[in-house]
Wavefront OBJ file of the C-alpha trace (Angstrom):
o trace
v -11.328 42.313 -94.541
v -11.196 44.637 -91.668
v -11.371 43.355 -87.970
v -12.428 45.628 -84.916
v -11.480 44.661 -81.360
v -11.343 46.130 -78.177
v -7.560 46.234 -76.826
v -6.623 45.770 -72.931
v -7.203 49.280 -71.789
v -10.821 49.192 -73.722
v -9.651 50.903 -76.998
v -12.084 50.014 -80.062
v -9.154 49.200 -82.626
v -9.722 47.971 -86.591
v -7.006 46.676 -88.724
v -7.018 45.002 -91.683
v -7.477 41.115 -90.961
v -5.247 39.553 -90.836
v -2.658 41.849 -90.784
v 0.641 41.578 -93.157
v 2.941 44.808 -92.053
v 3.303 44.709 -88.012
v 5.187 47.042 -86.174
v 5.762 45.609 -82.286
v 6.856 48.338 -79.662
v 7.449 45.676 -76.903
v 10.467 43.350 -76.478
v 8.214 40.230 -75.186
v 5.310 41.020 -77.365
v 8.233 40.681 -80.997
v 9.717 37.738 -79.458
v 5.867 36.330 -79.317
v 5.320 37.321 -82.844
v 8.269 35.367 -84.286
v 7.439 32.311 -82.083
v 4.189 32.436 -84.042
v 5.729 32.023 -87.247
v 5.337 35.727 -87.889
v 8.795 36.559 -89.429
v 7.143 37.654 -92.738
v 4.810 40.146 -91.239
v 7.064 42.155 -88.546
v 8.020 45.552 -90.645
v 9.132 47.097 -87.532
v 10.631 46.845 -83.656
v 12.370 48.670 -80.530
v 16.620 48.551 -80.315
v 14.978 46.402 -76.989
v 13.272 43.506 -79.162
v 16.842 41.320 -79.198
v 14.815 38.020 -79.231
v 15.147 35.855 -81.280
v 18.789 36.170 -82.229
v 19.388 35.213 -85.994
v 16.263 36.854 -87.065
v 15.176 40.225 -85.426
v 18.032 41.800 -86.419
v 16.465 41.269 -90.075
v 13.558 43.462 -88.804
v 14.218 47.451 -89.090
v 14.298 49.582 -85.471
v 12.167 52.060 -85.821
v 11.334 53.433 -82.336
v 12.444 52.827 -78.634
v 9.736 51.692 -76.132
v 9.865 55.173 -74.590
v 10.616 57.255 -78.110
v 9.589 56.665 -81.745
v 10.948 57.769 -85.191
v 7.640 58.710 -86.866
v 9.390 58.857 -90.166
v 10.353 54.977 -90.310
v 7.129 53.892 -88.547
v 5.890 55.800 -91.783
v 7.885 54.508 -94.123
v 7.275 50.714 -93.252
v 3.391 51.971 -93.424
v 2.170 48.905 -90.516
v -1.748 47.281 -90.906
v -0.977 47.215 -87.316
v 0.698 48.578 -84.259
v 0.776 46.608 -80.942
v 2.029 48.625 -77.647
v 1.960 47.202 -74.225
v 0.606 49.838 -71.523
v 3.712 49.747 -69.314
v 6.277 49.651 -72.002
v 5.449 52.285 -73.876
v 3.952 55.541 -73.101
v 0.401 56.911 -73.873
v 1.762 59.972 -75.644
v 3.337 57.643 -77.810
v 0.143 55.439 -78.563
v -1.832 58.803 -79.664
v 0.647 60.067 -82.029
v 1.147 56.632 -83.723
v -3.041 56.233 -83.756
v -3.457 59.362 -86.149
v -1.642 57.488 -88.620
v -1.689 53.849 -87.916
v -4.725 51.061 -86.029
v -3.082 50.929 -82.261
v -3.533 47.654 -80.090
v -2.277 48.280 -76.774
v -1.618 45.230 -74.426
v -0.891 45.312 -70.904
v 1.027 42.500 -68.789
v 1.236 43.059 -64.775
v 0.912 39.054 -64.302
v 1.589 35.332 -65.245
v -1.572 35.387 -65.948
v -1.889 38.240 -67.993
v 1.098 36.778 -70.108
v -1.063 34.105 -71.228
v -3.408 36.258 -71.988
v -1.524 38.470 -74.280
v -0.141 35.658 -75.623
v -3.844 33.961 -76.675
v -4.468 37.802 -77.906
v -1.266 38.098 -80.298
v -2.857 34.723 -82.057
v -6.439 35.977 -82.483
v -5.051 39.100 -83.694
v -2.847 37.722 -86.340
v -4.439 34.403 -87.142
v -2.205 32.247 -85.335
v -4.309 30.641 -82.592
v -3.443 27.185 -82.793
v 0.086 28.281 -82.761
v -0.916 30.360 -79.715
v -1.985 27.728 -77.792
v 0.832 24.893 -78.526
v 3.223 28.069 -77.125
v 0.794 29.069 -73.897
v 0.163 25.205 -73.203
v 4.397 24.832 -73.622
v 4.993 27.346 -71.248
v 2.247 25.840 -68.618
v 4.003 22.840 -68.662
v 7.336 24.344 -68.586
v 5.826 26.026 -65.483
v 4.760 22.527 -63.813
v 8.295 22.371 -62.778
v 9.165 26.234 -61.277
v 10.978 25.450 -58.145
v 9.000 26.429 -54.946
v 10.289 28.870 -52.039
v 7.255 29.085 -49.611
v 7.811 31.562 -47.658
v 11.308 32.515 -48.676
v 11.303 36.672 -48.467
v 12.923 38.034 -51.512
v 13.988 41.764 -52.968
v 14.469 41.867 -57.001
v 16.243 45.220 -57.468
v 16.502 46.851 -60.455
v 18.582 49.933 -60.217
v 21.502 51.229 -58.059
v 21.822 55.119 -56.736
v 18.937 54.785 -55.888
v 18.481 50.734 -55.134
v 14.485 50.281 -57.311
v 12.839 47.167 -56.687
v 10.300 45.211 -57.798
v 6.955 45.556 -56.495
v 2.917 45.137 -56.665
v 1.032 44.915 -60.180
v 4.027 43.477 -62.031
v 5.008 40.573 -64.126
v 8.047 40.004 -62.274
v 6.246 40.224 -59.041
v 3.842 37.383 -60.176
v 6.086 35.146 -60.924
v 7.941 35.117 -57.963
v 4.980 34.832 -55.759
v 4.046 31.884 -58.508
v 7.476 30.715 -56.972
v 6.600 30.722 -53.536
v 7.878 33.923 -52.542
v 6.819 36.745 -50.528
v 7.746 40.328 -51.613
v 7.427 42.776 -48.564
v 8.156 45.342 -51.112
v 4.438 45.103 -52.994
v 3.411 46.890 -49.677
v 5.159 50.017 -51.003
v 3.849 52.858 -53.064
v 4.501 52.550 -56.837
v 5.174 49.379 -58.980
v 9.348 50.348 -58.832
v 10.072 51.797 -55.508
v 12.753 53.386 -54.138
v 14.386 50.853 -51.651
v 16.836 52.570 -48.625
v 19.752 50.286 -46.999
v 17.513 50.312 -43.957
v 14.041 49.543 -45.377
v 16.267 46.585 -46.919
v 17.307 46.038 -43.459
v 13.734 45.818 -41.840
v 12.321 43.591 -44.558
v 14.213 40.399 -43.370
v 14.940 38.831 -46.304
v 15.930 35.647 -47.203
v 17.175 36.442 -50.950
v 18.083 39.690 -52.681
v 17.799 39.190 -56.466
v 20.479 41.551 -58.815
v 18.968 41.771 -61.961
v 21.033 41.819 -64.893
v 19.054 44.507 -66.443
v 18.267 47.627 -66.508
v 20.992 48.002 -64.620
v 23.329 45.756 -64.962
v 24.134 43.842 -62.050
v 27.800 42.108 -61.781
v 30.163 40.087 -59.542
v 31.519 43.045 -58.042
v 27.986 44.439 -56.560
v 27.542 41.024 -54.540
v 29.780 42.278 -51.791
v 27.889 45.789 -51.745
v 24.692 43.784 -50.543
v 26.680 40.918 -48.385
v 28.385 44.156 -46.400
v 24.543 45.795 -45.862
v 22.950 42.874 -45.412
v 25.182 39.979 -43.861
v 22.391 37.885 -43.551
v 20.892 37.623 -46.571
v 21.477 35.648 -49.630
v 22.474 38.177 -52.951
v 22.296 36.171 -56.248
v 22.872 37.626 -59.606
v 19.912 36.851 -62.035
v 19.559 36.947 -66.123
v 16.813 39.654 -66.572
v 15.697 38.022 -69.151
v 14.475 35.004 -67.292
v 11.885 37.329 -66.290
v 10.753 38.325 -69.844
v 7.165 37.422 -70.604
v 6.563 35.576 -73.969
v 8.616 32.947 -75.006
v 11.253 33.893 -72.808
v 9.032 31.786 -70.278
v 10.511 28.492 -71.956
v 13.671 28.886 -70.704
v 12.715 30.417 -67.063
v 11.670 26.999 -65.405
v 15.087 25.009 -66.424
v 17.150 28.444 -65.506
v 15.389 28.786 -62.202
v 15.931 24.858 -61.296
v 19.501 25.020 -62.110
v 20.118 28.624 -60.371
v 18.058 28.750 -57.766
v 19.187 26.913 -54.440
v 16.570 26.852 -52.303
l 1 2 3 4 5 6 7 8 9 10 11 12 13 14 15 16 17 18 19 20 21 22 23 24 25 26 27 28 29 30 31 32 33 34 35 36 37 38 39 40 41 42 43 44 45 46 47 48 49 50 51 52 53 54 55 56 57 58 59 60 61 62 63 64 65 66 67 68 69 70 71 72 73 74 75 76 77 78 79 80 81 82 83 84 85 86 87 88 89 90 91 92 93 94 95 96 97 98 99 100 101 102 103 104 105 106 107 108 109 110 111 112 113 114 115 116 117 118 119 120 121 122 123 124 125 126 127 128 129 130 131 132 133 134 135 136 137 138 139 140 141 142 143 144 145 146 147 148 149 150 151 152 153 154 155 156 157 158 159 160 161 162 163 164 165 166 167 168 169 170 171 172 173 174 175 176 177 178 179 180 181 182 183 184 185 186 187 188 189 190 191 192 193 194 195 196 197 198 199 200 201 202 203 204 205 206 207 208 209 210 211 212 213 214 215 216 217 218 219 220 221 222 223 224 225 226 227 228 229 230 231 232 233 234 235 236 237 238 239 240 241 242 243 244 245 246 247 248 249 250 251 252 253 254 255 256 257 258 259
């Protein structure tokens, strides 16, 4: 039977219910699918969606989040497409909806992790399954460690330093961790961060991601020489993956994190 919903940006979208042949454009959003027993049903992913190890790489790539092959998307002929707003483009989302039902998600909190989460199951029949992996994560989440008031930078990129800032999922949790980012004051979700705005911000802790740049050893000393008195610590990008990533982040945190 065929399903119509409305999707997080207020698309109308029907699919075939529920849906056998899913094609996932978002890294978090496969790594949800497979948690919910999915494995049969995903016909299609990014070269990002690396989670989970042992069985995505049985699922073909057929697209980047910022480019697509049409011709495989095609070829593996999906009941449905799921996007996420921030990960892929829009261009991308009307191309692939002249062929194929489009369900675009959109994750700028903790909050709106759940959500999509919750969504994935009612969209594929899985919402028990759903809600076991929400309620795990919640009470994974019980036991985040807390930095009230600790100031913190989570950059991103190098030549240009990018950091972190307002309407993001990385954003949200940290301040779910306590922290204040003086960076959500700036324009733009990834700003461009100079050594003196770092400077003037005070902080306590400058996160290195390990993606999208990747963030090593050698870059600590680059941020202890600008900024003597603040506290650089290398972080697993991943950590800060929504979906079932989120497992993992409250025991990496605790055993990272010395606060």
């Amino acid at each position: 039977m065929n399903k119509t919903v409305v999707d997080r940006v207020g698309r109308s979208v029907t699919f075939s219910f529920p849906p056998k042949r899913i094609v996932s454009l978002c890294p978090g959003i496969t790594d949800t699918l497979f948690s919910l027993n999915l494995d049969a049903e995903i016909v299609g992913r990014t070269r990002f969606c690396i989670h989970p190890k042992g069985k995505v790489e049985n699922v073909p790539v057929v697209a980047g989040t910022k480019d697509i092959k049409l011709e495989a998307i095609l070829e593996v002929q999906p009941d449905l497409i799921i996007v996420e707003k921030e990960e892929n483009t829009k261009e991308i989302v009307e191309e692939l909806e002249k062929h194929f039902p489009v369900y675009v998600a959109e994750v700028q909190s903790v909050d709106d992790a759940f959500r999509m989460i919750e969504d994935i199951g009612s969209l594929t029949d899985r919402n028990e399954a759903a809600s076991e992996l929400a309620g795990a994560i919640r009470e994974q989440f019980e036991s985040l460690p807390k930095a009230t008031g600790k100031r913190i930078a989570y950059v991103i990129w190098r030549k240009p330093y990018m950091v972190v800032g307002k309407d993001t999922y990385i954003n949200s949790l940290l301040e779910k961790m306590g922290f204040i980012n003086p960076f959500t004051e700036a324009d733009g979700r990834y700003p461009a961060v100079t050594a003196d705005e770092f400077l003037r911000a005070e902080l306590d802790f400058v996160f290195l991601s390990s993606e999208p740049f990747p963030f090593k050893e050698k870059h600590l000393k680059e941020f202890l020489d600008m900024m003597p008195e603040t506290e650089p610590v290398l972080i697993d990008g991943e950590m800060f993956w929504y979906g079932p990533r989120m497992l993992e982040a409250a025991t990496y945190f605790q055993k990272h994190l010395e606060i």
